[in-house]
RODO-2510 file (C-alpha; in nm, 4 decimals, decimal comma):
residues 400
     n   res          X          Y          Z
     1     x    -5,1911     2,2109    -0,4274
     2     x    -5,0497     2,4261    -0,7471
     3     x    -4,7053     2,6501    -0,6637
     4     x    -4,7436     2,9516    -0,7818
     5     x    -4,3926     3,1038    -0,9247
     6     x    -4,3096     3,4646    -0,9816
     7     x    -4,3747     3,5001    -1,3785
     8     x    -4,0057     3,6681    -1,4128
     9     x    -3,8200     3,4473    -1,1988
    10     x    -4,0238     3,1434    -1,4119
    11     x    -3,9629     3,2460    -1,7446
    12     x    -3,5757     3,2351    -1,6878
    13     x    -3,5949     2,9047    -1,5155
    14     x    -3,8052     2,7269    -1,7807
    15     x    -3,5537     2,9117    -2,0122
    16     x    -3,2477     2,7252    -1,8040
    17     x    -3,4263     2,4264    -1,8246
    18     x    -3,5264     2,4033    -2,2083
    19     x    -3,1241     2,4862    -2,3090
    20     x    -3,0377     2,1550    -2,1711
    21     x    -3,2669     1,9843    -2,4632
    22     x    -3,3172     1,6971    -2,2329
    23     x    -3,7276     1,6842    -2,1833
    24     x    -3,8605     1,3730    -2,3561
    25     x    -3,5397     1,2122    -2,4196
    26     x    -3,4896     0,8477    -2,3899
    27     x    -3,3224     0,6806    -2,0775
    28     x    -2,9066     0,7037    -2,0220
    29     x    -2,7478     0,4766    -1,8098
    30     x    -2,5837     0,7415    -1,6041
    31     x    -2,8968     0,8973    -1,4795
    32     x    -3,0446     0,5542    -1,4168
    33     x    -2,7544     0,5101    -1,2107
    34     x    -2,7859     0,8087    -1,0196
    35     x    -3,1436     0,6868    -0,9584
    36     x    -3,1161     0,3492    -0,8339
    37     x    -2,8116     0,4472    -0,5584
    38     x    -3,0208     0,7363    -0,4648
    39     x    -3,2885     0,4149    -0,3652
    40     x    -3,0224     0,2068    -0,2402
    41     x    -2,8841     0,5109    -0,0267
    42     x    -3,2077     0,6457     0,1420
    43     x    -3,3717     0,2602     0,1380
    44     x    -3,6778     0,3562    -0,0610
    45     x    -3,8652     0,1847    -0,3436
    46     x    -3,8836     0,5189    -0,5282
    47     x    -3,6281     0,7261    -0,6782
    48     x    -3,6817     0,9660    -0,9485
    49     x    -3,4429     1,2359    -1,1296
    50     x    -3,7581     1,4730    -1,1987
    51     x    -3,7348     1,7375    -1,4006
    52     x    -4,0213     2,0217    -1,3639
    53     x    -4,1351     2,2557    -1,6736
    54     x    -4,4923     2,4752    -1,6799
    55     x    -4,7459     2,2082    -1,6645
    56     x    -4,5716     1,8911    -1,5336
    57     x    -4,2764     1,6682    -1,3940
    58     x    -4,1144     1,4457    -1,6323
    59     x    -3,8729     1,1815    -1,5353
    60     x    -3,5446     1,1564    -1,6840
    61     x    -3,4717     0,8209    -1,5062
    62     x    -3,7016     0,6453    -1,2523
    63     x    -3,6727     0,3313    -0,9797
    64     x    -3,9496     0,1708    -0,8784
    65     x    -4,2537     0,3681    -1,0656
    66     x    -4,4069     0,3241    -1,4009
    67     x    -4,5576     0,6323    -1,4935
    68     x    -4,3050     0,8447    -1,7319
    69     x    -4,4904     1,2088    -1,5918
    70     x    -4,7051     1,3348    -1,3465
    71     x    -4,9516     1,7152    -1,3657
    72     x    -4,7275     2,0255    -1,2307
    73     x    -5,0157     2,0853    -1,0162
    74     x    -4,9644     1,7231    -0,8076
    75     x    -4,5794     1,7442    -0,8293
    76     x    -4,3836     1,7456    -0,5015
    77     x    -4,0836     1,8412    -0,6408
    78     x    -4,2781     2,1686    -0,7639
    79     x    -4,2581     2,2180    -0,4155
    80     x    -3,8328     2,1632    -0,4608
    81     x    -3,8003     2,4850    -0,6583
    82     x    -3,8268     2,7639    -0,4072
    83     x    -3,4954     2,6356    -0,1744
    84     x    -3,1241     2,4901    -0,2050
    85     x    -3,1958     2,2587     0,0728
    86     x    -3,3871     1,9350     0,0678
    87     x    -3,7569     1,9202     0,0759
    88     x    -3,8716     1,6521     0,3467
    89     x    -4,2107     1,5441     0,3993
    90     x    -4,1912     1,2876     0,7087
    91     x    -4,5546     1,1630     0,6511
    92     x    -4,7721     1,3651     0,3328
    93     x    -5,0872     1,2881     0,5326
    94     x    -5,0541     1,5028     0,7854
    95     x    -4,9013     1,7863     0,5837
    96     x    -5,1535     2,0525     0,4884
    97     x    -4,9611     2,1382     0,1616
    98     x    -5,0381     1,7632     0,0789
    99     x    -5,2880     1,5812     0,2486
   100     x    -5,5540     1,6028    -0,0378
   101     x    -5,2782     1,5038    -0,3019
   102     x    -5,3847     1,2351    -0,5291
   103     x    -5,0337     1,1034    -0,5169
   104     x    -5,1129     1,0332    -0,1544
   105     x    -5,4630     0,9564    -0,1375
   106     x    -5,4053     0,7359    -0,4742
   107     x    -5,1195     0,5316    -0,6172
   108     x    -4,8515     0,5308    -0,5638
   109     x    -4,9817     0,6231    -0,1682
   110     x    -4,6983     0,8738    -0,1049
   111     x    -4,6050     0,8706     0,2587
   112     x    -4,2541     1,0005     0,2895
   113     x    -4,0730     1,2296     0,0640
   114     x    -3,7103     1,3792     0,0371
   115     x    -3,6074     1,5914    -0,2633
   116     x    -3,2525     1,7443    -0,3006
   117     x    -3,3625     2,0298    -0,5635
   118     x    -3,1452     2,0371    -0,9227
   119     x    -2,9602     2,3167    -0,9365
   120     x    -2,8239     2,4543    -1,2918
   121     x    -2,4944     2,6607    -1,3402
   122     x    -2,7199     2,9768    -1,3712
   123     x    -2,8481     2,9265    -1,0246
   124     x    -3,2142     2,8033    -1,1630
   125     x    -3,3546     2,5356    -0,9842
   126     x    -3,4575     2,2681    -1,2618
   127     x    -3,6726     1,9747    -1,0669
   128     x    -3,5212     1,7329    -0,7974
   129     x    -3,3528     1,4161    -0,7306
   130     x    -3,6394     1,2989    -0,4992
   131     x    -3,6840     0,9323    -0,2813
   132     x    -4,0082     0,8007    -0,2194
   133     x    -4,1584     0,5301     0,0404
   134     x    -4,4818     0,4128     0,0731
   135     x    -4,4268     0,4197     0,4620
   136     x    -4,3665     0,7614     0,6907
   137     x    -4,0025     0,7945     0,8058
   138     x    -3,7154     1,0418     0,7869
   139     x    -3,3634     1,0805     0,6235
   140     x    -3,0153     1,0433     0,8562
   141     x    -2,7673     1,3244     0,8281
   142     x    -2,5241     1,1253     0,5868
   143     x    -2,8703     0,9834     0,3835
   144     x    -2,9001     1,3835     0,3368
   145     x    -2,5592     1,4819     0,2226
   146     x    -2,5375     1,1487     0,0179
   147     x    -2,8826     1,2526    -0,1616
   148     x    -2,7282     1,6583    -0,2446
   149     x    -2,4584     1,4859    -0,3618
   150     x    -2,6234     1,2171    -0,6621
   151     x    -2,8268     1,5776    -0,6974
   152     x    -2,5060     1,7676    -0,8122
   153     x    -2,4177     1,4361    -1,0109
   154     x    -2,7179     1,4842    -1,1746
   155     x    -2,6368     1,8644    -1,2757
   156     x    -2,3231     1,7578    -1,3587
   157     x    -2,4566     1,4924    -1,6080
   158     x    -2,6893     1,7572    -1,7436
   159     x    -2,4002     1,9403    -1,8258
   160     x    -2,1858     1,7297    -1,9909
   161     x    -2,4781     1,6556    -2,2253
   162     x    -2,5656     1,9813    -2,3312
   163     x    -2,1411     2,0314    -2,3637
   164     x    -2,1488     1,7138    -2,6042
   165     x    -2,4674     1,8383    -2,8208
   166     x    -2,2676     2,2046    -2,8638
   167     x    -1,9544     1,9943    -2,9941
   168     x    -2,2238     1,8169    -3,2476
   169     x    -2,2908     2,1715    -3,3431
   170     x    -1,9663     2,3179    -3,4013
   171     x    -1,8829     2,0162    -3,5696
   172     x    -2,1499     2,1335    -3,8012
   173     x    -2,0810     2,4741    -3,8050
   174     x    -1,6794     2,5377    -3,8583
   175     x    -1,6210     2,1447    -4,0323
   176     x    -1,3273     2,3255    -4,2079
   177     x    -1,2462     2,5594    -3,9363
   178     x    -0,9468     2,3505    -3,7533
   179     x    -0,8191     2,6581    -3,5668
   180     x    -1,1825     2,7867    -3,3888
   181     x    -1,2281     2,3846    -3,3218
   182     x    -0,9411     2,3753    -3,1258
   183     x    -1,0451     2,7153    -2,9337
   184     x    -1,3261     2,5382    -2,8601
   185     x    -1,2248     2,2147    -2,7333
   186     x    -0,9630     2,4031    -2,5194
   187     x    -1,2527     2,6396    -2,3797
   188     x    -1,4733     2,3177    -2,2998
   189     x    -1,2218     2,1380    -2,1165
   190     x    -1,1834     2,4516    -1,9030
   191     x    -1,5531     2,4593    -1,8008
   192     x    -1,5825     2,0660    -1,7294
   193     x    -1,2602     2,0844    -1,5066
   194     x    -1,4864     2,2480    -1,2162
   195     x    -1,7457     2,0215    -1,1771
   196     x    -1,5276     1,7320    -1,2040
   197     x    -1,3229     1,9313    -0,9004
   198     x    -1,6390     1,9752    -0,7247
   199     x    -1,7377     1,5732    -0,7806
   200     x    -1,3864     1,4639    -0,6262
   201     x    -1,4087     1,6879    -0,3750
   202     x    -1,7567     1,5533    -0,2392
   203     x    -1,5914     1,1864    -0,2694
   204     x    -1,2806     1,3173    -0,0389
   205     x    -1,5790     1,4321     0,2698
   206     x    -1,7975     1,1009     0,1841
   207     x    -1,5486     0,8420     0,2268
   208     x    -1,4604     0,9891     0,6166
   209     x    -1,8732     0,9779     0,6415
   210     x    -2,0631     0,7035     0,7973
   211     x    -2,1989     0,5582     0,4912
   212     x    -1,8567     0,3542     0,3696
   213     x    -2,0181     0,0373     0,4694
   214     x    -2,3297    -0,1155     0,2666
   215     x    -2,5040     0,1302     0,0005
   216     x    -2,2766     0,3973     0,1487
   217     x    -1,9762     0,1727    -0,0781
   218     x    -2,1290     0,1337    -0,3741
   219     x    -2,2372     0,4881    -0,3705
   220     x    -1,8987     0,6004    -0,3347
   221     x    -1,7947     0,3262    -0,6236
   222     x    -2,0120     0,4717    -0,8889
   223     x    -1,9390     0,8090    -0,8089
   224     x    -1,5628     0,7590    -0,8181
   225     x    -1,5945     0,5297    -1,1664
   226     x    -1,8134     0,8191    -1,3349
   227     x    -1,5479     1,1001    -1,1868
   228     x    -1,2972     0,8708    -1,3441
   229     x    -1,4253     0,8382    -1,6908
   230     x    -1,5383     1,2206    -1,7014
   231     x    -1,1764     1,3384    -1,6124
   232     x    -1,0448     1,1125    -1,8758
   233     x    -1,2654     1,2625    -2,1285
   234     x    -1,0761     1,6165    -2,0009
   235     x    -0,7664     1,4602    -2,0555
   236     x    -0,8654     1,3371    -2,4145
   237     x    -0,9748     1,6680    -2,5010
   238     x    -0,6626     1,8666    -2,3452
   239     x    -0,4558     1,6392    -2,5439
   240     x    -0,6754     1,6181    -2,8440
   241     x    -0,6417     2,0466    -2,8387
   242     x    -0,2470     1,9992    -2,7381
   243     x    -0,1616     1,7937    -3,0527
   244     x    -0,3450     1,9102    -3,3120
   245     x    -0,1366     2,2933    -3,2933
   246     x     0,1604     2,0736    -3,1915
   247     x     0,1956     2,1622    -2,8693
   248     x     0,3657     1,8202    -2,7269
   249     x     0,7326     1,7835    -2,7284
   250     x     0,8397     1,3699    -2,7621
   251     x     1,0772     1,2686    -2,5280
   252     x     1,2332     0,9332    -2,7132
   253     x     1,4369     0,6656    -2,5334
   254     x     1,4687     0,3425    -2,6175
   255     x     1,2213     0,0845    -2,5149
   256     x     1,1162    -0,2314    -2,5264
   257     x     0,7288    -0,2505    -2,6973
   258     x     0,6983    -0,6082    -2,6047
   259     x     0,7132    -0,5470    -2,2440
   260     x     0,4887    -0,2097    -2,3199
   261     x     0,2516    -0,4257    -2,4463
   262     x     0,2069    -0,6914    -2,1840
   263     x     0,2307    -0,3976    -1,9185
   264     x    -0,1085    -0,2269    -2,0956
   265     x    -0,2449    -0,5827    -2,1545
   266     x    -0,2523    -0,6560    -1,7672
   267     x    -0,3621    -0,3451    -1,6628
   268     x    -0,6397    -0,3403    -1,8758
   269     x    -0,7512    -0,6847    -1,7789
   270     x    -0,9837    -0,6526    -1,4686
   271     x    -1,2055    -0,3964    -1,7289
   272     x    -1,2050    -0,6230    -1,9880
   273     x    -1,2832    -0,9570    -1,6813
   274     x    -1,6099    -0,7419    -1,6301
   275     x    -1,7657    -0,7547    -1,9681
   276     x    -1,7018    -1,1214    -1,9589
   277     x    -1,3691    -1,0659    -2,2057
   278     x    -1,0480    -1,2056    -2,1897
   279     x    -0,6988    -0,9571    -2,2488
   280     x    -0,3954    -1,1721    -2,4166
   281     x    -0,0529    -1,1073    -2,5219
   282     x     0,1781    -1,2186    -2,8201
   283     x     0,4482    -1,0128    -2,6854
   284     x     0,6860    -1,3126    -2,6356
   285     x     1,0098    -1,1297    -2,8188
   286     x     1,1727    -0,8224    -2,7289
   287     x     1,0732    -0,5557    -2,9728
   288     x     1,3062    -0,2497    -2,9636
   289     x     1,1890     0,1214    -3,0895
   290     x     1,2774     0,4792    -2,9787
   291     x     1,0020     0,6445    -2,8990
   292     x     0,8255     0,8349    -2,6588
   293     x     0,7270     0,5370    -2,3756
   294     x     0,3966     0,7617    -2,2009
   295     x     0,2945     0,9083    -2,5369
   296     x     0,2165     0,5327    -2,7422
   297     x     0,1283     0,4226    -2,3697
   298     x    -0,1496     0,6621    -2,3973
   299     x    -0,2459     0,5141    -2,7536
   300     x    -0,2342     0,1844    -2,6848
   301     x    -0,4620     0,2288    -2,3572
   302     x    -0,6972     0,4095    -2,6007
   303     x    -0,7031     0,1168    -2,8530
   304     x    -0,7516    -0,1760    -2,5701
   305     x    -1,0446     0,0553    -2,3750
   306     x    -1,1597     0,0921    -2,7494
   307     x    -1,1417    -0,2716    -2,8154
   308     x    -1,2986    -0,3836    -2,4801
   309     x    -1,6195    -0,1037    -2,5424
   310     x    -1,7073    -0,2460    -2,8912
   311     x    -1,6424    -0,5839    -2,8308
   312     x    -1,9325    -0,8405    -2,6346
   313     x    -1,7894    -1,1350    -2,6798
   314     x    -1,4407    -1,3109    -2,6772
   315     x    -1,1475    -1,1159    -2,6705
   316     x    -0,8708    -0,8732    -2,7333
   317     x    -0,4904    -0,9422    -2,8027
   318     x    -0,2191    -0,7186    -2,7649
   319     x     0,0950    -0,7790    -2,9908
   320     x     0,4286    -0,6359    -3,0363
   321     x     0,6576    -0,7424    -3,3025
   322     x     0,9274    -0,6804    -3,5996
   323     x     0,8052    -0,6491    -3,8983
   324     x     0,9761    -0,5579    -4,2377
   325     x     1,2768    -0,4515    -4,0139
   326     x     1,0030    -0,2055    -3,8565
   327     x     0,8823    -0,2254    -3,5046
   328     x     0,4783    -0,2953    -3,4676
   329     x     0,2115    -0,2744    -3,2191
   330     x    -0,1043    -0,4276    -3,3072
   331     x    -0,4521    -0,4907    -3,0788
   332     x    -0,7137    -0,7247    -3,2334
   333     x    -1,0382    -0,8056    -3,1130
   334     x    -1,3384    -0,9742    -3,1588
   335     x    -1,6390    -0,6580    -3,1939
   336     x    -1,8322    -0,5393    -3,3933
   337     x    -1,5838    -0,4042    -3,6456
   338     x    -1,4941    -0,0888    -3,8654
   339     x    -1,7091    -0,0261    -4,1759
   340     x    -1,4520     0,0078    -4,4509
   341     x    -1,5994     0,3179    -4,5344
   342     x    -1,5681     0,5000    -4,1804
   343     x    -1,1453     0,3965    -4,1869
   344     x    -1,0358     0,7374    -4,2138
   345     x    -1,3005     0,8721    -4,1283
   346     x    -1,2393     0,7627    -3,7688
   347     x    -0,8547     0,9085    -3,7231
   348     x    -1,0865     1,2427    -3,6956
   349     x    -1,1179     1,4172    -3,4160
   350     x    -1,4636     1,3803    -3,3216
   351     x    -1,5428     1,1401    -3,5768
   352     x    -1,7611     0,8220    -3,5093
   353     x    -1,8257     0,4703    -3,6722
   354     x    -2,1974     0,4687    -3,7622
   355     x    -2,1832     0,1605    -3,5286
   356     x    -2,1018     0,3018    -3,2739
   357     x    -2,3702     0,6149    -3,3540
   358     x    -2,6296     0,3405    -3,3866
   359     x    -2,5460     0,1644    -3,0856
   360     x    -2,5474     0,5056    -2,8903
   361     x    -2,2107     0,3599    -2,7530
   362     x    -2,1063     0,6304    -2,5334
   363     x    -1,7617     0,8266    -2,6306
   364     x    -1,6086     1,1782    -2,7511
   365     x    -1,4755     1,0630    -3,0584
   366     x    -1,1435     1,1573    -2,9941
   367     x    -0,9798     0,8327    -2,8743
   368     x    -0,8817     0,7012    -3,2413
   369     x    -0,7667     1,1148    -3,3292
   370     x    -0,5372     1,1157    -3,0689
   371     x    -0,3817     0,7633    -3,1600
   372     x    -0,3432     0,8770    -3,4698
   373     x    -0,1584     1,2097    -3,4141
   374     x     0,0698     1,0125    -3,1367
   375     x     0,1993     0,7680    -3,3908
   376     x     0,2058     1,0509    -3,6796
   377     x     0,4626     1,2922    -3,4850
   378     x     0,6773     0,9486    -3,4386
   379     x     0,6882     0,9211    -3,8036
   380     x     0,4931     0,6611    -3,8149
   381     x     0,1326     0,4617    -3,9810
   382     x    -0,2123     0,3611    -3,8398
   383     x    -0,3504     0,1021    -4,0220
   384     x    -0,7135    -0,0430    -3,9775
   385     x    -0,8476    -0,4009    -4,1172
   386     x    -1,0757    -0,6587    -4,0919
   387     x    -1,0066    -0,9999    -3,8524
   388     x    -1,0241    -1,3455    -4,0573
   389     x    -1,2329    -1,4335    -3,7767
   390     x    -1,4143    -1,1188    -3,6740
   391     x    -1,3374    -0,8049    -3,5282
   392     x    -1,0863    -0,5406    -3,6080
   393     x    -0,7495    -0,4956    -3,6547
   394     x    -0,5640    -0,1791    -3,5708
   395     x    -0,1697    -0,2220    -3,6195
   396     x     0,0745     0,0810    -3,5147
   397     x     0,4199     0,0834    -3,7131
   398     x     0,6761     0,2995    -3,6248
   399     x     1,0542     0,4071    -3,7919
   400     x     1,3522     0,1660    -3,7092
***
């Protein structure tokens, strides 16, 4: 059964949709994600982030189905685009609007279907998050709220993307244009803080709903570990804009790095435990500098979450030491290394190792930028090398 569309109100929709340049791109892990606890949450073999253009569905990330598309005309979550609310279809053969569907009469034998519709920042309705079973039954009220919740996830994934992919053009654009950079990075970090408000907000209802226990937890888990890493990214980019025009004051007292150092080692150890990796310490000697203690907390957190991303197996170390009458903090680990010829490329703001482009390693670019300026208003050096043994090197040194 086609859904027909006023021609208007479709041509800004498929307009809404093609500005996200998602279509035919290749799987990300954060949609899958989405995916697979919308399954787990609703129990159903199928769930599919489906995104709906003039003739057809495509999936950006599927559970439990093979096929990478389906015709417009067959689509339920066509059927998504004309409400806010969920679309559910208890048992698709004995709904007229379905009954004749090849989706039902065929593989994969639809039965029951629930769609929470995809809703962009201009109010166009993109496709659906939509669960599948093979069997008729029905959503429970939390099953609903959990499943318009991954929906706005989803949104706010789609976001993000087309965010990133406007920094890539800027980049391009203004590459000796410091000043409108920083406008922009300030104006982006704006715009992500309310979705990220909206995401923590949905976690504060869901975790005084019924669905704590079982798939209810994990949902909540991911959730809150995405909401994490996205409001970090803010951060980085707030601080990022703050530093480069010199906005942050230092507030030096004297500290000791050594215990610095095996404070951010420990902390950083249960992240590091589930990649397999181990976090050490050769912080055995107090190692005295005045310096700001939160700011080159900051930059070593960003070298050991660095260290722990681009490394697969063995290890990082954290050291803190004297050197040349000069205090030091150093992380080592055991990655996949710096080319010599990204170095300084790197202390950049939104500059990337080509290893980390050709891994698709997920990050902002800013991490090593920010480290850099940190240590630079202290007076002080960033210096990047090769391990004997593998890996990289990145030592701090600050003024006596």
């Amino acid at each position: 059964m086609s859904v027909v569309m006023d021609s208007a109100h479709e041509r800004d929709r498929l307009a809404a949709l093609s500005a996200y340049d998602v279509m035919d791109t290749p799987p990300e892990r954060d949609y899958d994600d989405i995916a697979e606890l919308a399954a787990s949450l609703c129990g159903t073999p199928i769930a599919l982030v489906s995104l709906v253009d003039s003739e057809r569905q495509w999936f950006k990330a599927r559970v439990g189905l093979e096929a990478w598309e389906t015709d417009r005309d067959t689509s339920f979550c066509a059927h998504d685009l004309h409400s806010d609310e969920i679309m559910e279809v208890p048992d698709a053969r004995v709904d007229r609007r379905f009954v004749d569907n090849p989706l039902v009469t065929g593989d994969p034998f639809v039965r029951f279907y629930a769609g929470a519709p995809l809703i962009g920042t201009s109010g166009h309705r993109l496709g659906a998050l939509c669960v599948i079973d093979r069997e008729p039954r029905t959503l429970t009220a939390a099953q609903r709220q959990g499943l318009q919740t991954l929906a706005r996830h989803v949104v706010t994934q789609l976001e993000l993307r087309r965010y990133a992919r406007g920094v890539a053009d800027v980049r391009r654009r203004l590459s000796e244009a410091d000043q409108l950079k920083d406008e922009f990075v300030a104006r982006i970090t704006h715009e992500l803080r309310t979705p990220l408000t909206s995401i923590n907000g949905y976690l504060e209802i869901l975790e005084d709903a019924e669905m704590v226990a079982g798939a209810g937890a994990a949902f909540l888990e991911r959730i809150r570990r995405n909401s994490e890493r996205l409001i970090s990214l803010v951060d980085d980019m707030l601080l990022a804009s703050q530093l480069a025009n010199r906005h942050i004051a230092l507030e030096r007292a004297d500290i000791d790095l050594a215990a610095l150092a095996r404070a951010a080692g420990a902390q950083n150890a249960a992240l590091a435990a589930g990649k397999g990796l181990t976090v050490a310490t050769d912080a055995v000697q107090p190692v005295p500098a005045h310096v700001d203690a939160r700011r080159i907390g900051q930059a070593l957190d960003r070298l050991i979450l660095n260290a722990i991303k681009f490394t697969d197996r063995g290890g990082v170390t954290v050291a803190a030491a004297v050197r040349g009458g000069r205090p030091v903090l150093e992380v080592r680990d055991t990655g996949v290394g710096i080319d010599p010829a990204d170095r300084d490329r790197v202390l950049a703001p939104f500059r990337r190792a080509g290893a980390a482009e050709q891994a698709e390693v997920q990050g902002s670019g800013l991490g090593l930028s920010i480290v850099a300026a940190i240590v630079d208003a202290h007076g002080g050096t960033v210096e990047i090398a090769d391990n004997l043994t593998g890996g990289t090197t990145i030592t701090l040194t600050f003024g006596a």
